[in-house]
N, C-alpha and C positions, 0 to 999 in steps of 0.2 A: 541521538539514535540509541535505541536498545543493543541489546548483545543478538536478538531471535533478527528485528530489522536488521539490523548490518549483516547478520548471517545470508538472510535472503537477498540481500543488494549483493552482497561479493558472488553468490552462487549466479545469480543475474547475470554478471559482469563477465563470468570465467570465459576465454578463447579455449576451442580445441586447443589440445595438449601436441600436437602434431599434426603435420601438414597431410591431407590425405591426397593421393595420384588416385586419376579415374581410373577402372580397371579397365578401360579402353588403351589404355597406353603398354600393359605389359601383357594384356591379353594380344594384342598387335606384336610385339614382340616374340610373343610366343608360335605366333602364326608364322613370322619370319622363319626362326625356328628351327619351324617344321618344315618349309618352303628347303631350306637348307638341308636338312637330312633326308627329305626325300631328291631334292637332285642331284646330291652327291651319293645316295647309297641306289636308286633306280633312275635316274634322270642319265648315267652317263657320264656326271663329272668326276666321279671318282674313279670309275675302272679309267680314264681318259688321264687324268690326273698320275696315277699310280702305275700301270700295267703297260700305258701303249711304248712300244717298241722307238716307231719315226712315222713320217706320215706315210700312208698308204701300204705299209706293212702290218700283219693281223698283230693283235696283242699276244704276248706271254700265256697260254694255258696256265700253266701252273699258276704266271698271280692271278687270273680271274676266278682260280679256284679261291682263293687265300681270301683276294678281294670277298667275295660272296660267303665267304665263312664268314667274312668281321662284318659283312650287312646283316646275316642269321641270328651272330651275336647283338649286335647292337637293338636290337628288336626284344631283346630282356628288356631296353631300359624304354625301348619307343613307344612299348604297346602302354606298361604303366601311365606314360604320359600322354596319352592322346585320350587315355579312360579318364585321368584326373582333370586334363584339360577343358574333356567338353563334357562329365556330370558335374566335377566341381562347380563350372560357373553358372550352370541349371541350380542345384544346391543348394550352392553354398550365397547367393546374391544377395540374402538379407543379412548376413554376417562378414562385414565388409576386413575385419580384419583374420578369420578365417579362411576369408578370400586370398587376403594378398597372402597368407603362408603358400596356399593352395597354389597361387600361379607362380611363388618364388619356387616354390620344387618342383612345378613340371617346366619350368624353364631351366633349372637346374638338370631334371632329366632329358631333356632336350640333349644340351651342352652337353652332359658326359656320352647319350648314344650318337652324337656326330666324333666325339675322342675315341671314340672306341672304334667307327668307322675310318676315321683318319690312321689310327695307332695300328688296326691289322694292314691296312691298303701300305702303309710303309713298312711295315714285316712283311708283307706279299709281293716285295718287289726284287726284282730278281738278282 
C-alpha cells in the first residue's frame, strides 16, 4: 500500500473520538429542573418546607417575606436559564457540541437558582 492509500484506509477506519448523549437525556433533565424550582419557589414546597409554624397554624409573616425575597432573587439565575434553555436548543441543533455546553450551563443555572431558593428559605426561618 502507498503512504496517500493507507492515509485514506486509517481516515476510513477512525471511530468517533467520544461517546455522544442524545440531547434528549439532559434536555429531560433540564426539564426536571425546572419542574423543581418552580414547585419549590411557587408550587408551595418551599414556603411548606421552610416558614410553616405546625399543622393548621398560619405560617411566619416574616419568613414568607424572606421566603419571597430568595424566589425574586433566584430569578437572576431562572430567567437566564429558561432563555438559554428554549433558544439554545432552537439554535444551537446543528452544533451538537455547542449544544451540550448550552444545556450544561442552563442546568447549571438551574442548580444554583433552586441554591439560592433553598439558601434564603433557610435564612428566612425563624
Amino acid at each position: 500500500m502507498t503512504g496517500a492509500a493507507l492515509l485514506v484506509y486509517a481516515t476510513d477506519m477512525q471511530r468517533p473520538s467520544r461517546w455522544r448523549v442524545s440531547p434528549a437525556l439532559p434536555a429531560a433533565a433540564n426539564a426536571a429542573l425546572v419542574l423543581l424550582w418552580l414547585l419549590s419557589a411557587y408550587g408551595g414546597w418551599g414556603e411548606t418546607a421552610f416558614c410553616a409554624i405546625a399543622d393548621g397554624l398560619p405560617a411566619d409573616p416574616q419568613c414568607l417575606i424572606g421566603f419571597a425575597a430568595a424566589v425574586e432573587y433566584s430569578l437572576i439565575l431562572a430567567v437566564p436559564a429558561l432563555v438559554l434553555g428554549l433558544l439554545g436548543g432552537v439554535l444551537l441543533r446543528d452544533d451538537p457540541d455547542a449544544l451540550d455546553i448550552l444545556l450544561t450551563a442552563t442546568a447549571g443555572l438551574w442548580i444554583l437558582a433552586e441554591a439560592v431558593v433553598f439558601t434564603g428559605g433557610y435564612l428566612a426561618q425563624p
